[in-house]
C-alpha positions as CSV (number, residue, x, y, z in Angstrom):
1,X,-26.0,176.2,-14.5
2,X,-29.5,176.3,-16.7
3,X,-32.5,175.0,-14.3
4,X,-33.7,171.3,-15.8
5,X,-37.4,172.6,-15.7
6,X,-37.4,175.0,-18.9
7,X,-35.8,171.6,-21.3
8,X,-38.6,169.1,-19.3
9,X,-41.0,171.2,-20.1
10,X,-40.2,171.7,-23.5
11,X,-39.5,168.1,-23.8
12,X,-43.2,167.5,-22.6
13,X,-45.0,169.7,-25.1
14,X,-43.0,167.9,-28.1
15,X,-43.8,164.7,-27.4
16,X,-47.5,165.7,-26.4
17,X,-48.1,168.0,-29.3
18,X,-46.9,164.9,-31.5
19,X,-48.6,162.3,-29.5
20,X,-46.1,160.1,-29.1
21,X,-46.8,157.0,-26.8
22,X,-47.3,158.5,-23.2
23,X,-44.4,156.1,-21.4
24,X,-41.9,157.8,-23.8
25,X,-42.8,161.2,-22.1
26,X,-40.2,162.5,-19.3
27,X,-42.7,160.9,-16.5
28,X,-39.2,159.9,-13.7
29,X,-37.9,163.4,-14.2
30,X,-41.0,165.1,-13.1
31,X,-40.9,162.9,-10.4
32,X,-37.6,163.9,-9.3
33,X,-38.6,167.4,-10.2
34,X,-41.3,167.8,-7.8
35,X,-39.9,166.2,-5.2
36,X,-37.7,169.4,-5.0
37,X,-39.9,171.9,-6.3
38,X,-41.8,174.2,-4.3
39,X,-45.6,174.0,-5.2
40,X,-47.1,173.1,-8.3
41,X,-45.8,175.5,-10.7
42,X,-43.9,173.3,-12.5
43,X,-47.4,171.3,-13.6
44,X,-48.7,174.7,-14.1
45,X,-46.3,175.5,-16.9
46,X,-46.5,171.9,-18.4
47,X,-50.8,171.6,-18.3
48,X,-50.0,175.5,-20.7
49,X,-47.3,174.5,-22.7
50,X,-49.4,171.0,-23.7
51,X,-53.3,171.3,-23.0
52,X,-53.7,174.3,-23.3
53,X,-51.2,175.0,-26.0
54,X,-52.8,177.2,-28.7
55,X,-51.7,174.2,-31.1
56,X,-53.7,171.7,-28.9
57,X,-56.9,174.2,-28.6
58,X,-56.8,173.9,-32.6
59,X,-55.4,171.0,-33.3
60,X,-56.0,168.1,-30.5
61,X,-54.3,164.7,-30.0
62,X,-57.3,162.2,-29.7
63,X,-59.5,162.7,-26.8
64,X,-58.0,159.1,-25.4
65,X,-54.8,160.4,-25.4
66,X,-55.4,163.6,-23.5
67,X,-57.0,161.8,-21.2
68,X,-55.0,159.7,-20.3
69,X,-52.3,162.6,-20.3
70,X,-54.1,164.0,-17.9
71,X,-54.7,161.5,-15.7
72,X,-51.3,160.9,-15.2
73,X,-50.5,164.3,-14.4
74,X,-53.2,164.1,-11.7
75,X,-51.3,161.2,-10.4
76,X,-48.1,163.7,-10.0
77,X,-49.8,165.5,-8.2
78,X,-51.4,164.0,-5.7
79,X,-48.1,162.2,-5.0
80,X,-46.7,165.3,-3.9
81,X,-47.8,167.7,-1.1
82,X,-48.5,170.4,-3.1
83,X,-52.3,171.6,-3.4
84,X,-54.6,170.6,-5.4
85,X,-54.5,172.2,-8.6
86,X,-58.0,173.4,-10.1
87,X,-56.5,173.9,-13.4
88,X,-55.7,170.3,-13.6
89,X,-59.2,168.5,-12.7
90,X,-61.0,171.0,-15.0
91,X,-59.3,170.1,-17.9
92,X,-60.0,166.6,-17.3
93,X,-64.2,167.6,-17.1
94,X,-63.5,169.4,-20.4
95,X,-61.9,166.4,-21.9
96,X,-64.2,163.7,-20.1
97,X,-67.5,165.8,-21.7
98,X,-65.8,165.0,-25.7
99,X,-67.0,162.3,-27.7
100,X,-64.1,160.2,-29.2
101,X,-63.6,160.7,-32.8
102,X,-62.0,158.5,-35.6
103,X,-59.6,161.6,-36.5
104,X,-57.1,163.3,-34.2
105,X,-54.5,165.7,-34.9
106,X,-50.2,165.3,-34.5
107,X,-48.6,168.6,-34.4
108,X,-44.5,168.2,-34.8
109,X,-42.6,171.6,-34.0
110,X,-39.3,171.7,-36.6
111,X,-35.7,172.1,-35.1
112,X,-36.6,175.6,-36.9
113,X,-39.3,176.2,-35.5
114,X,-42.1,175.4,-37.6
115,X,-45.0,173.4,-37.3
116,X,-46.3,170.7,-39.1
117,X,-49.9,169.8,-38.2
118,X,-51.3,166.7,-39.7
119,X,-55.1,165.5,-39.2
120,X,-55.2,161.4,-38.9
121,X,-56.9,158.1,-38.2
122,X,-57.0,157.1,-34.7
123,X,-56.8,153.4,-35.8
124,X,-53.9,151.6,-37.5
125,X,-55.6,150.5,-40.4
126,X,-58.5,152.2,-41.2
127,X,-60.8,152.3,-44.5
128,X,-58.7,149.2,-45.8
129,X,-55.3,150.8,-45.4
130,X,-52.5,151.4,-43.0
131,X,-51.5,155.0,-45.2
132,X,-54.4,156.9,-42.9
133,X,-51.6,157.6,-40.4
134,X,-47.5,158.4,-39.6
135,X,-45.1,155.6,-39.6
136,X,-42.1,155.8,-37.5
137,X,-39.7,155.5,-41.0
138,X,-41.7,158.9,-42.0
139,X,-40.6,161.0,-39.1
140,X,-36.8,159.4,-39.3
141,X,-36.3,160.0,-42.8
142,X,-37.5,164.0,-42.6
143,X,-35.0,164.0,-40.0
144,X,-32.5,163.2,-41.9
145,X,-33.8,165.2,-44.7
146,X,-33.6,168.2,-42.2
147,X,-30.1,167.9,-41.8
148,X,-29.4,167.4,-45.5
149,X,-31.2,170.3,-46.9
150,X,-28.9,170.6,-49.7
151,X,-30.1,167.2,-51.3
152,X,-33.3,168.8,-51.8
153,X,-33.2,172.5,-52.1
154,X,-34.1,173.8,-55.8
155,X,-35.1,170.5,-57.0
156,X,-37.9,168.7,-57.9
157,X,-38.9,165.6,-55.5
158,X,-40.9,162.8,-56.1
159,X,-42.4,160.7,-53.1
160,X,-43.4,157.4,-53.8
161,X,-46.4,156.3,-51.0
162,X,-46.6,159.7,-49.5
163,X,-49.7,158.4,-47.1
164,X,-50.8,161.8,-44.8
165,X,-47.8,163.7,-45.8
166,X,-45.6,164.6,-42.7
167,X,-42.1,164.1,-44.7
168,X,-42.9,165.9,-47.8
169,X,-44.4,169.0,-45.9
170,X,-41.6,168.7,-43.2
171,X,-39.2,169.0,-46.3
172,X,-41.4,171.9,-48.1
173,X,-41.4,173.7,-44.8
174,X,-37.4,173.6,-44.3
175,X,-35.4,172.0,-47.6
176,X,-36.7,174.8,-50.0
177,X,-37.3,172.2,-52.9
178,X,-38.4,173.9,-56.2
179,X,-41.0,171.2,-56.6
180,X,-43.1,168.6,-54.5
181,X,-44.4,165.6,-56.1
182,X,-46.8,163.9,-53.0
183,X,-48.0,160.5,-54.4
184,X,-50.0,158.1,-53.6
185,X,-53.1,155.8,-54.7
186,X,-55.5,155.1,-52.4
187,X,-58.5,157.5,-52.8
188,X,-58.5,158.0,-49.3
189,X,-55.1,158.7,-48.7
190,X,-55.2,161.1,-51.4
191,X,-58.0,162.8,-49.4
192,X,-56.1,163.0,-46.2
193,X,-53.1,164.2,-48.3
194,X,-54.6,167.3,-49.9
195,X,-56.4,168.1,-46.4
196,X,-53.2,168.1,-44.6
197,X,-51.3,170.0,-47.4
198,X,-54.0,172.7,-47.4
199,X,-53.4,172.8,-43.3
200,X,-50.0,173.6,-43.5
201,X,-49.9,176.7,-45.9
202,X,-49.8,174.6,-49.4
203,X,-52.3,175.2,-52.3
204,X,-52.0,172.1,-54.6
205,X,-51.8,172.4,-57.9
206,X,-55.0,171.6,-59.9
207,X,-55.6,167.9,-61.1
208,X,-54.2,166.2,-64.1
209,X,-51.1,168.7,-64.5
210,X,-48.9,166.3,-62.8
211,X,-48.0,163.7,-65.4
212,X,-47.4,166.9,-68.1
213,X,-44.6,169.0,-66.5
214,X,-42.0,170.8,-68.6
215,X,-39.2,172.3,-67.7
216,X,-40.2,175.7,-67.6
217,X,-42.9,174.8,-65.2
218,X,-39.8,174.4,-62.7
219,X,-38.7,178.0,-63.3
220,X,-39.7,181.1,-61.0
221,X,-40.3,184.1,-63.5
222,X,-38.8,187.3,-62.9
223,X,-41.9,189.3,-61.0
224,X,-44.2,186.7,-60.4
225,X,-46.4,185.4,-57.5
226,X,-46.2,181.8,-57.3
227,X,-45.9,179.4,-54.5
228,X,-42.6,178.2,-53.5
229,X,-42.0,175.6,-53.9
230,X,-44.7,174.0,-56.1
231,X,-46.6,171.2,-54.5
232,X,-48.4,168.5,-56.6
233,X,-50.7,165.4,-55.7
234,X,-50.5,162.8,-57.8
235,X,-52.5,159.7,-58.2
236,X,-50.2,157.6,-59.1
237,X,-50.0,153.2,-59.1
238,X,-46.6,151.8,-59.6
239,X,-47.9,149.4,-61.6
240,X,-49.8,151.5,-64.7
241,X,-47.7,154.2,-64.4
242,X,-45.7,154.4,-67.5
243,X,-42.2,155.4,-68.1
244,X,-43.7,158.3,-70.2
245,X,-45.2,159.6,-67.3
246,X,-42.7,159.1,-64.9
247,X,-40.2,161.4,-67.3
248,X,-42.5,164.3,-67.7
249,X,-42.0,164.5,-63.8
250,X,-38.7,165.1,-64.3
251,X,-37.5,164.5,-60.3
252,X,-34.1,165.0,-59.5
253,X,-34.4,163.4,-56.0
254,X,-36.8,160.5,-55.3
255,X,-37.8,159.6,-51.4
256,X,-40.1,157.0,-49.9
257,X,-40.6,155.7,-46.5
258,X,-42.0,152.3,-45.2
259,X,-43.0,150.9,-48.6
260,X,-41.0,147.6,-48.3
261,X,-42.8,146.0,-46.1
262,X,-44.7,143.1,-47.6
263,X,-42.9,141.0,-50.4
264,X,-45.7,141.9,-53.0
265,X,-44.9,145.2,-52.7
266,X,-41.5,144.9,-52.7
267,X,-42.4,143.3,-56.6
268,X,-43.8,146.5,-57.7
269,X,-41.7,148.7,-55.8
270,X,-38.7,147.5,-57.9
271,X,-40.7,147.4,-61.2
272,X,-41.2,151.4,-60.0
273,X,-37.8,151.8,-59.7
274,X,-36.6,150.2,-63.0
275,X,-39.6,152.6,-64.7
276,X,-37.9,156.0,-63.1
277,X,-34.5,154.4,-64.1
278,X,-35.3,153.5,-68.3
279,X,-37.6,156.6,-68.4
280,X,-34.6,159.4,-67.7
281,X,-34.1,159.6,-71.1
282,X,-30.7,162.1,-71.5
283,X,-31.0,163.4,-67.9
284,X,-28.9,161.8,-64.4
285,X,-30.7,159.4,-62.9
286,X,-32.4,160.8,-60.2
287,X,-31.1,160.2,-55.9
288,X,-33.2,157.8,-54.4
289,X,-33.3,157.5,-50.5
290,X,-35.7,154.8,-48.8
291,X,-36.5,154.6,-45.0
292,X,-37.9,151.7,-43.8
293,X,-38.8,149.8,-40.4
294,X,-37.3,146.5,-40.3
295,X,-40.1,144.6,-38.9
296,X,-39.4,141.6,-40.3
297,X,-35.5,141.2,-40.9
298,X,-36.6,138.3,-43.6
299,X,-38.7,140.9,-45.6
300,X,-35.7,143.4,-45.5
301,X,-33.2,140.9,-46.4
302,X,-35.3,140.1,-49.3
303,X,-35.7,143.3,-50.3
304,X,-32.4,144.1,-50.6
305,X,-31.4,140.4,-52.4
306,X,-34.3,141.5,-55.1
307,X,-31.9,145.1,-55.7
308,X,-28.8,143.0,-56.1
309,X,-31.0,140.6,-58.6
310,X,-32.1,143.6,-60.7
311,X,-28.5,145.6,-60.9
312,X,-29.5,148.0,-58.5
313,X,-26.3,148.7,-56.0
314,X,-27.6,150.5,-52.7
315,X,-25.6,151.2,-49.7
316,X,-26.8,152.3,-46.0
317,X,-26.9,155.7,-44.9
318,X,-25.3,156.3,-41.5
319,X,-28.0,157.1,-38.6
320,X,-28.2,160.3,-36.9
321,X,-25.9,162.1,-34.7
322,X,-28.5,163.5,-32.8
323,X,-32.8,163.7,-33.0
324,X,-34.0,167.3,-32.5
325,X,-38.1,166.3,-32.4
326,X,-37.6,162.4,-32.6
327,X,-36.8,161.7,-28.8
328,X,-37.5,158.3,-29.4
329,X,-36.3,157.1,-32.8
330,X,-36.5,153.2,-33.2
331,X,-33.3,151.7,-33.7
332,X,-34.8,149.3,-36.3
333,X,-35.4,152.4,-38.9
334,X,-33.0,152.6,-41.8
335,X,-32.1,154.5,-44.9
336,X,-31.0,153.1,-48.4
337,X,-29.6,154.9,-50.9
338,X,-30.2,153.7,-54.2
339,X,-28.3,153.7,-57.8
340,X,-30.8,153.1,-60.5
């Protein structure tokens, strides 16, 4: 039988890499761990497969967090007999020497093995939004994208509320779509969005060619160098967007996660999706799939009473058999699928 070490390790460097709240990290199975192991090799390999992690040398959680990280490794330690490990404490100075800074980094490593690095606010709102950093409903639905490539492979996506962009570039980076639509429309967002595009590989294309796409824009010729898939930003408000617009983007699948959370946005959000639905002109209506947090079971109930209101039908899509970089899912995040 496998050694437990090699999975708890790699356990640890997921969740760390990602920052995901320290007391959802593995901390009772180190324990047990090192109350069996021989020495401190064990921390050894953790402090190099998380701290010192080439992604973490690049791309660092917040200075808080990797203190704190730390910290509590130190506390392992010293609750074991093993010596004192220099390693340990000197990463601490390091960290103890940095100046905290609004931004941090999340890196998520793919069930395939890629990486997708984002750049965020430390704070939950910040600069007058909450879109400045990733949602729980974010991470769950490009799960479940991840284990439906087909939905999205050689077609042309349209995210409604991107915010910093981990589902879109999780789906670029494994679903092969033909065509990205990020969207969003707070200036800042926007920002943040094109930054973290550019960090994972993806050259935007340049302003104002969203809203004008034609079919053969969607086609790869025969011989030529282009990016696969295409990736566009778009500034776009659900409420001046027209239906004009909205059919020159031609999507074939349409995503969106945590945008139902407040009933005024619920308002708009509909009036988007009766837009995408009278602006198909001769084509299908495009697959819509919505992730949301139910924070407020109210909120979610209304949502849903103000589909049924507009003709809308929807039904639930069953959860996940299994959560390859989300080790601690909420149970309170859903998907809807849509018919518009």
């Amino acid at each position: 039988m496998a050694e437990p070490q090699p999975g708890l390790v790699l356990r640890f460097q997921r969740r760390f890499l990602a920052a995901r709240p320290l007391r959802s990290l593995p901390w009772q199975e180190l324990e047990q761990s090192l109350r069996t192991a021989r020495g401190s090799a064990l921390l050894v390999d953790i402090l190099h497969k998380t701290i010192l992690h080439p992604l973490c040398v690049k791309y660092p959680p917040s200075a808080k967090y990797r203190r704190c990280f730390l910290t509590e490794l130190i506390k392992k330690l010293e609750s074991t007999a093993a010596e004192p490990l220099d390693e340990l404490y000197e990463a601490l100075a390091d960290v103890l020497k940095e100046e905290e800074s609004t931004y941090c980094y999340k890196n998520y490593i793919l069930p395939t093995g890629d990486c997708v690095s984002l750049s965020e606010s430390t704070a939950l709102i910040s600069r007058g939004t909450t879109g400045l950093v990733t949602w729980e409903a974010a991470l769950h639905l490009a799960q479940w994208a991840l284990q439906n490539p087909s939905v999205f492979r050689d077609r042309t996506i349209l995210e409604l509320g991107s915010g910093i962009g981990f589902t879109g570039i999780a789906i670029c980076k494994t679903c092969q779509p033909r065509t990205f639509i990020f969207s969003d429309c707070h200036p800042c967002v926007l920002r943040q969005l094109g930054e973290n595009i550019w960090l994972n590989g993806f050259i935007p294309e340049p302003d104002m060619t969203w809203s004008i796409q034609t079919e053969s824009q969607g086609q790869k010729v025969e011989g030529e160098k282009s990016q696969n898939p295409k990736v566009i930003v778009a500034d776009l408000d659900w409420g001046s967007v027209t239906e004009k617009e909205l059919l020159g983007l031609r999507a074939d699948v349409v995503i969106a996660a945590d945008v139902v959370y407040d009933p005024e946005i619920i308002s708009a959000f509909i009036g988007m999706l009766q837009k995408l639905s009278t602006s198909r002109a001769d084509r299908k209506a495009p697959e819509v799939f919505i992730a949301s947090t139910i924070r407020n079971p109210d909120t979610y109930q209304l949502f849903q009473a103000e589909l049924d209101k507009v003709g809308i039908r929807w039904q639930m899509i069953p959860a996940h058999s299994s959560c390859n970089f989300l080790y601690d899912v909420q149970p309170d995040v859903t998907i809807l699928q849509l018919f518009i």
